[in-house]
N, C-alpha and C positions, 0 to 999 in steps of 0.2 A: 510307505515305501522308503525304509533306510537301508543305506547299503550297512552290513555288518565287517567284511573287510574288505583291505585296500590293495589290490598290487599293481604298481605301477609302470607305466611303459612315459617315456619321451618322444613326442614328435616332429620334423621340423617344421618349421613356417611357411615353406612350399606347398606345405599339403592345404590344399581346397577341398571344403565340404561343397561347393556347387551343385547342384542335383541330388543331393545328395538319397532322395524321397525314390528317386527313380531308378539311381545306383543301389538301392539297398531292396526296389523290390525287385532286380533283377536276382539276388541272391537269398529271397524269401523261403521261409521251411515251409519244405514238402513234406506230406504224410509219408510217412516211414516205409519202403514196399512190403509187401510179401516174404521177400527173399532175403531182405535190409536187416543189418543186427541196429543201426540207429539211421537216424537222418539229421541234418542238421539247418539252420539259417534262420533270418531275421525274423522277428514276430513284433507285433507294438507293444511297446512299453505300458500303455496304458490298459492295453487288454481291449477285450468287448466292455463296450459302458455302451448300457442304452441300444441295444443292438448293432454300434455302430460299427465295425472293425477295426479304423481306427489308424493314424499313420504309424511308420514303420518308425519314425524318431519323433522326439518330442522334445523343443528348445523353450529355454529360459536363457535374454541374454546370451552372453559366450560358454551357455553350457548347454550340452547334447545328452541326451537318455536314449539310449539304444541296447535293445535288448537280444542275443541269442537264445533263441527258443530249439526246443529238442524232442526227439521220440528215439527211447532206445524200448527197444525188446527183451525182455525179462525170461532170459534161457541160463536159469541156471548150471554152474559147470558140475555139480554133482547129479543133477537128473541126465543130465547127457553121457557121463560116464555110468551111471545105474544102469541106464538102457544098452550101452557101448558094452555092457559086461554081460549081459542077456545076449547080443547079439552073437558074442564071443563065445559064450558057450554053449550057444545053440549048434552053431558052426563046428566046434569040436567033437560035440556030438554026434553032428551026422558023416563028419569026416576023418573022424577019429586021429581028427591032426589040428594044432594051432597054428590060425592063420598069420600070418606074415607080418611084418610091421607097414610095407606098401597097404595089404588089403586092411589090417587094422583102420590107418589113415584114411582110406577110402568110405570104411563103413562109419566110420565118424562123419567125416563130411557128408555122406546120407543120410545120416541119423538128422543134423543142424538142417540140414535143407528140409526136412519132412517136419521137423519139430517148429519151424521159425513161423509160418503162415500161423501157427495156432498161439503163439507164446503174446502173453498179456502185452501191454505197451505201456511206458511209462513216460511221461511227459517231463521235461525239463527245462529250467531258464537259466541265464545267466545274466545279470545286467552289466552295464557299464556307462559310466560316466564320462562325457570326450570335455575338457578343458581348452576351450580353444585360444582363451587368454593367456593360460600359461604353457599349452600344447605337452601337457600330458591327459591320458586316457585312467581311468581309475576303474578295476574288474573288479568285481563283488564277489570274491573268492582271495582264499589263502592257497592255493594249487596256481604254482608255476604255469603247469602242465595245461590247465584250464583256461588259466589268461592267455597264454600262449596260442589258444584253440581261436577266442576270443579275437586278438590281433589278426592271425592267421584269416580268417572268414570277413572282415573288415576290410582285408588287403585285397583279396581277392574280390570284394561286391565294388570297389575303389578304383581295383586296376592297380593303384600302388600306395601304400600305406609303409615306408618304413621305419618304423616302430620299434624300440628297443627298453631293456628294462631301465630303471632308472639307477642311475651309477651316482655312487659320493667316491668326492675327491680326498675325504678322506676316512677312516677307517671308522665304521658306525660304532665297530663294539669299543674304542677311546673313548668317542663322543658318551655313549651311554654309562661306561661307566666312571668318567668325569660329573657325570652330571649327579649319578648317586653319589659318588664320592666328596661331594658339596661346591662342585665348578658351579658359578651359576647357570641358568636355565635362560634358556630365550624368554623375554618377558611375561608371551601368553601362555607358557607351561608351566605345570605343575607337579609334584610327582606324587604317584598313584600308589596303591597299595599290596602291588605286586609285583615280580622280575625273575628272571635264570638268569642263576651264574653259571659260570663254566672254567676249568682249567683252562691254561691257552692248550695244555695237550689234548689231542683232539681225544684222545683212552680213557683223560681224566676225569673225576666228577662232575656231575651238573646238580644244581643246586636250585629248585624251584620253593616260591616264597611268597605266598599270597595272606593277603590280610593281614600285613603287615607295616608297623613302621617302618620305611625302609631308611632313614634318616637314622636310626636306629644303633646301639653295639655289638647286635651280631651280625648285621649286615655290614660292619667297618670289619670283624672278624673275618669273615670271607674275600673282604677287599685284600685285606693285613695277608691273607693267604697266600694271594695272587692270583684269584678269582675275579673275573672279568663279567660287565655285564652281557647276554646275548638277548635280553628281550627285557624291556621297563614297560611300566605301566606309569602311561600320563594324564593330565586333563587339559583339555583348552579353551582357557577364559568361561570356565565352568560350564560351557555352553555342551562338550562333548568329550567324552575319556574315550583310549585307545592302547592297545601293548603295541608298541612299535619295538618289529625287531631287527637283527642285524643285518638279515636279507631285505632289508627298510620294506619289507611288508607292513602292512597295518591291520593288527586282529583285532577283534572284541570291540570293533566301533560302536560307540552308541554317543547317540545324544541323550545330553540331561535335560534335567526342566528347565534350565533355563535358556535351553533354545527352544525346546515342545513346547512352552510357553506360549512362544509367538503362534502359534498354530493354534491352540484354543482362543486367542483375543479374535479371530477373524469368525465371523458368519461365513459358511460355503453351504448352498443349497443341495449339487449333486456331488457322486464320485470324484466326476471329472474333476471338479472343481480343486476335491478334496486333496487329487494324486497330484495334479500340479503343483499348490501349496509346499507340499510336502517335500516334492523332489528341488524346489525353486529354495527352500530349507536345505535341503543336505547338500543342494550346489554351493551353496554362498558356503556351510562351514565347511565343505569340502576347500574350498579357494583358500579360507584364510586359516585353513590347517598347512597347505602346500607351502603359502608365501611364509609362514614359522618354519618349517623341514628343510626349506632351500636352502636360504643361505645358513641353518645350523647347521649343516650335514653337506655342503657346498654339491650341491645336486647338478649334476652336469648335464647339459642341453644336448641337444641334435641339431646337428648346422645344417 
């Protein structure tokens, strides 16, 4: 269990996890209806092991694993409009006239209502990581839209959760392209072997650059330009690489071996054993990736 990317929200220090076992299964996923395009709510992070089902959060220390689990329904929109164009010309057919845009709309919505009870189901998760030491939440996605979903269903199993993304005080795409440009690096970073640049005209080119020196003369050539970075690739204390970009998203997380390392020195008999390990691993580099980002990127709080 690694999260692959980062997007982050701030929380403040009023907020209480208390109950938190009880708050989150009053907001637990229900099977999808019948009549449902999805469903949503909490599932445990650790899954069934052992038959057990298992709680709805799982802590290490001042870190939280909390998962949104999901069922949407699988109605694609080209078979719905295949059948919507059968219905239509069956209709024209016996009435020798095309029906209306009202009865179009309407026979559509009969169509989804007849087709939804039969339409496959497809299961989905999204984790998330609650930092309560330094009170932000870390989503295991690069969609805004997702994490947002994420917060949203949090707040609501809570009562009150106000959560916001995480804001720098000052301008990430300076920060990043100082740092390719040879400003030094906060001590536990490194730079990686890939980036986009960008005009600052929003029209202008973008310049993507993998596998490469970025230390480099053509990479001072697109600086010389006035080509700005919008996404780097770093590593941290060789433990984990990441492309942090301007929207301080964090893609392409992985740990290296030399933090998976620590996970092979250890005996663990079962799963359980195994996913604890694992995520009690990507808590701790998740922390001292945040306490590097803060004050390089002066990450501002929620009072």
């Amino acid at each position: 269990m690694f999260f692959r990317n980062l997007t982050l929200f701030r929380f403040p220090a009023s907020i209480s996890f208390d109950d938190l076992e009880t708050k989150l299964a009053g907001a637990a996923l229900k099977p999808v209806g019948p009549l449902e395009i999805s469903s949503r709510g909490f599932v445990p992070p650790l899954g069934r092991v052992d038959g057990d089902e298992g709680a709805l959060h799982h802590r290490i220390g001042d870190s939280l694993w909390l998962t949104l689990g999901g069922e949407d329904r699988l109605l694609p929109s080209s078979v719905i409009n295949d059948l919507l164009q059968k219905k239509i010309d069956d209709y024209e057919a016996k009435n020798e006239r095309r029906p209306g845009g009202k009865m179009r709309r309407q026979m559509k919505d009969d169509l989804v209502q007849e087709l939804l009870p039969r339409a496959f189901v497809r299961p989905v998760r999204t984790d998330a990581l609650v930092d309560m030491k330094h009170r932000v939440i870390a989503i295991d996605t690069s969609s805004r839209k997702v994490a947002e979903a994420v917060v949203s269903q949090l707040r609501e199993a809570l009562g009150s959760f106000p959560a916001l993304p995480v804001n720098a005080e000052v301008a990430p795409r300076a920060v990043l392209t100082g740092w390719i440009a040879g400003e030094p690096l906060p001590d536990a970073l490194a730079l990686g072997d890939e980036c986009e640049l960008r005009d600052p005209a929003d029209t202008g080119a973008i310049v993507k650059v993998q596998r490469m020196e970025l230390a480099g003369d053509e990479i001072e050539t697109h600086l010389e330009a006035g080509r700005q970075v919008a996404r780097l690739a770093l590593s941290l204390d060789d433990h984990a690489s990441f492309v942090l970009g301007e929207d301080l998203v964090v893609r392409k997380f992985k740990l290296l071996d030399g933090a998976v390392d620590q996970l092979e020195s250890t005996e663990r008999d079962d799963l359980r054993a195994e996913l604890d390990a694992r995520f009690a691993l990507m808590a701790g580099e998740f922390q001292r990736l945040f306490e590097v980002l803060e004050p390089a990127l002066h990450l501002s709080a929620v009072d």
